[in-house]
C-alpha positions as CSV (number, residue, x, y, z in Angstrom):
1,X,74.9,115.7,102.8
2,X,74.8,114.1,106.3
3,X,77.8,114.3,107.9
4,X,80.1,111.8,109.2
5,X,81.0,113.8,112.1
6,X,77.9,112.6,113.6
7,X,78.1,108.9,113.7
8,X,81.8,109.4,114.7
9,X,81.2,107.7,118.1
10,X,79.2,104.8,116.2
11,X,82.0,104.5,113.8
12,X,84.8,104.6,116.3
13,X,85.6,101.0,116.2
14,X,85.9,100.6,112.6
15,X,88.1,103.2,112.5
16,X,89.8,101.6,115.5
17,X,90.0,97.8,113.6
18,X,91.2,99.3,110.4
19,X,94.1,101.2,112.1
20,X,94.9,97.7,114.2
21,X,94.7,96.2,111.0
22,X,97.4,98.7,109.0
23,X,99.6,98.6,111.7
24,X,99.7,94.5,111.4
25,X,100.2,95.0,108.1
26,X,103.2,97.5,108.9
27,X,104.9,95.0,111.1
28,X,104.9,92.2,109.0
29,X,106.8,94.7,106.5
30,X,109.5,95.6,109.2
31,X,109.9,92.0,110.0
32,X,110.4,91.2,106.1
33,X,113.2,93.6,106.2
34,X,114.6,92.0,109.2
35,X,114.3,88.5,107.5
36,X,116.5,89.7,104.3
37,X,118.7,91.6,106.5
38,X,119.5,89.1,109.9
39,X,121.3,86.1,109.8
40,X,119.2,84.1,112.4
41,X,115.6,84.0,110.7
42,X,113.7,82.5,113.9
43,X,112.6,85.2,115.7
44,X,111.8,87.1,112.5
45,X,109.5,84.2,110.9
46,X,108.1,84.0,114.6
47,X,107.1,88.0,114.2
48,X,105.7,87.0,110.6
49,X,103.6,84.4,112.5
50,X,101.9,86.8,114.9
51,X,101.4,89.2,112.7
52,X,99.5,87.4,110.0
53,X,97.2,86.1,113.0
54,X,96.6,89.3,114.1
55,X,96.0,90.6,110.4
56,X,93.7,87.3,110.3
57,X,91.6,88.3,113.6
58,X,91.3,91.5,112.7
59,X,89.9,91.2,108.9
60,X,87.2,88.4,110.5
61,X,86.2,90.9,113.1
62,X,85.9,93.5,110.9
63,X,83.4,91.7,108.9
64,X,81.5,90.4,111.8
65,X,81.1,94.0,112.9
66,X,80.1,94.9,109.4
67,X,76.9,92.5,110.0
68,X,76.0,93.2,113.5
69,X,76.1,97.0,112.8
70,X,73.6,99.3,111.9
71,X,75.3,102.3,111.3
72,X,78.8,102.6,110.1
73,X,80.8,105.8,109.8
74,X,81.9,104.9,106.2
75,X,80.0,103.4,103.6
76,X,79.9,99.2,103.9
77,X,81.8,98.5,100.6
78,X,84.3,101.1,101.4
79,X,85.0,99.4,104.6
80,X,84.7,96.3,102.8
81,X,87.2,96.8,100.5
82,X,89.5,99.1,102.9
83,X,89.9,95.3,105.1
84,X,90.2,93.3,101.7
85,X,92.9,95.1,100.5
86,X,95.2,95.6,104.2
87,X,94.7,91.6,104.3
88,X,96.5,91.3,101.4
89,X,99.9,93.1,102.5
90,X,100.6,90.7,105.3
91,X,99.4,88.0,103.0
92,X,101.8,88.7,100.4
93,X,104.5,89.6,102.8
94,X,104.2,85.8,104.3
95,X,104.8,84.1,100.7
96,X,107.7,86.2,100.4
97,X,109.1,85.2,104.1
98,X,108.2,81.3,103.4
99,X,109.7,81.0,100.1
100,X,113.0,83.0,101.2
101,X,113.3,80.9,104.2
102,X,113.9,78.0,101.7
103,X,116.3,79.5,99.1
104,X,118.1,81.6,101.5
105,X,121.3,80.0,101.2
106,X,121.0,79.6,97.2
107,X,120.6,83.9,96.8
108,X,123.7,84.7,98.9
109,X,124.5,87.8,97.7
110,X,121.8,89.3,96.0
111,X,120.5,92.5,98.1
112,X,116.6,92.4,98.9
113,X,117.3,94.7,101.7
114,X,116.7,98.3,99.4
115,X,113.4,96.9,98.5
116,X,112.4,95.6,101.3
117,X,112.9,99.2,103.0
118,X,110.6,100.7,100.3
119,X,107.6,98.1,101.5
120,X,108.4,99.2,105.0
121,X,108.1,102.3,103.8
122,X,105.1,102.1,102.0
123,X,103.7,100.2,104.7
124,X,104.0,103.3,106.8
125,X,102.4,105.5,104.8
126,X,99.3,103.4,104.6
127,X,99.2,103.5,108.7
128,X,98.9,107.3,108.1
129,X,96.5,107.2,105.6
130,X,94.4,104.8,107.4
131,X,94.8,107.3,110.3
132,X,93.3,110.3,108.2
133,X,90.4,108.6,107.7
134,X,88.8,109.4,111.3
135,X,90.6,112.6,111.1
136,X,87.9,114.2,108.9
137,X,88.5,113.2,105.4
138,X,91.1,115.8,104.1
139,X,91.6,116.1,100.8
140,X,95.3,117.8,101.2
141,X,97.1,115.7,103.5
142,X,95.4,112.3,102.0
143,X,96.9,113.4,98.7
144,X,99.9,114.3,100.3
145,X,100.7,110.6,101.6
146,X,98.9,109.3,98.1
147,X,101.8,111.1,96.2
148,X,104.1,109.6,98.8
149,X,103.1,106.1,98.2
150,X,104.1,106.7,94.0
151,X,107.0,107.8,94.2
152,X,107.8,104.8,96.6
153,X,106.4,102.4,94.0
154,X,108.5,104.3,91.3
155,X,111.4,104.3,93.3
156,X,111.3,100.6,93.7
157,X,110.7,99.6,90.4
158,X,113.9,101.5,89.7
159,X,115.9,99.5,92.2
160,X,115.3,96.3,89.8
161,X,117.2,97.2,87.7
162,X,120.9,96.5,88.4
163,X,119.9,93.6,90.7
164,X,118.1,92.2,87.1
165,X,121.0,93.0,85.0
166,X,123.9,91.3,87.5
167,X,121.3,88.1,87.5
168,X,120.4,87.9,83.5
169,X,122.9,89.5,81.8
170,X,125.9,89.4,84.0
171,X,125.3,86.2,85.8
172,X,125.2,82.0,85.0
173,X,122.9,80.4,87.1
174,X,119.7,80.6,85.8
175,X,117.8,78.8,89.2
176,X,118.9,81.4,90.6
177,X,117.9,84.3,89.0
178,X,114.6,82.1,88.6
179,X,114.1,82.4,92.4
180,X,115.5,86.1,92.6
181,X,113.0,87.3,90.0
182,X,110.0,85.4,92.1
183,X,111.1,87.0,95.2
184,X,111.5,90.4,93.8
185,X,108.0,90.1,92.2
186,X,106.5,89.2,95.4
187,X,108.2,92.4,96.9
188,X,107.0,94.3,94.2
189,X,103.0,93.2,94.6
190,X,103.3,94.0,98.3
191,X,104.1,97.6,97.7
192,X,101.5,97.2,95.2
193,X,99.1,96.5,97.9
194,X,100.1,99.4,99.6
195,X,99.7,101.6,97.2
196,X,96.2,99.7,96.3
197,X,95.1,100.5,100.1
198,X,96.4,104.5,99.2
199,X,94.2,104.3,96.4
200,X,91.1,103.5,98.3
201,X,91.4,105.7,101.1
202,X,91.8,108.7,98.4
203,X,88.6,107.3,96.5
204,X,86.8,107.7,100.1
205,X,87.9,111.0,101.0
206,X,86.7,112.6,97.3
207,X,83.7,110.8,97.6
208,X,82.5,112.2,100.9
209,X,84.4,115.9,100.1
């Protein structure tokens, strides 16, 4: 089989883009957690703002570069895919921070901080993984972080519970359990996504192991 090692300095800058590109996604999850945790919101939805950008820069350069080069050091669709999927963090993460913005006050009291930490989290772990990839596709450490990334997702679908059962079974207000439940979803397909980004970067590494 050819090896990647040898198109490393071709392949640099993807590698380069798609790290940029995790990390954007990374701080859009730390500024989520600063939204459901601050009281003034400005700065945070001004982080959201620059962030998304930058995610939005970055996925339109990555596919430009995906045309104008020859050779890449991982196959197209994998890079393809790879920038599909980190998009959709920071994507997700912004409908989260504009529809909290607007029922803030209405969900006083109900704690989106624990989840939010297990996206932030998650979010980290996907940096990493991205980070393997120019490290020389290791099976071991990949899986490692893969492993990592599901018992995140398993640990936040735990935390839904007793928020869920002081909103439908303990509590009257059924708006607002309504927009509790379509936050928490929202939370719950961005770690999604990061596990979705884990799952591709392990598909790459067996495939070229």
């Amino acid at each position: 089989m050819f090896s990647l090692q040898t198109i490393f300095g071709k392949g640099d800058k993807f590698y380069n883009l798609l790290e940029q590109s995790a990390a954007a996604a990374h701080e859009s999850a730390k500024a989520l957690h600063g939204l459901v945790t601050q009281a003034d919101h400005t700065p945070v939805m001004a982080e959201f703002a620059a962030a998304r950008a930058r995610e939005k820069a970055l996925a339109a350069q990555i596919s430009e570069e995906l045309v104008n080069t020859f050779v890449t050091a991982l196959d197209r669709e994998d890079i393809e895919a790879l920038n599909s999927a980190l998009y959709k963090i920071p994507k997700t993460v912004e409908k989260f921070a504009e529809r909290y913005e607007i029922v803030a006050q209405r969900l006083a009291g109900v704690d989106f901080a624990q989840r939010a930490m297990v996206l932030e989290r998650s979010s980290a772990v996907v940096v990493e993984m991205i980070g393997e990839l120019r490290r020389g596709l290791r099976i071991d450490p990949v899986k490692k972080l893969q492993d990592r990334l599901q018992t995140l997702e398993s640990e936040g679908d735990r935390m839904l519970l007793a928020p869920y059962r002081t909103l439908y079974v303990e509590g009257n207000d059924a708006m607002r359990a309504m927009l509790a439940k379509d936050l928490f979803e929202l939370l719950e397909k961005a770690i999604d996504k990061c596990r979705d980004v884990g799952n591709i970067v392990y598909s790459i590494v067996l495939k070229n192991s």
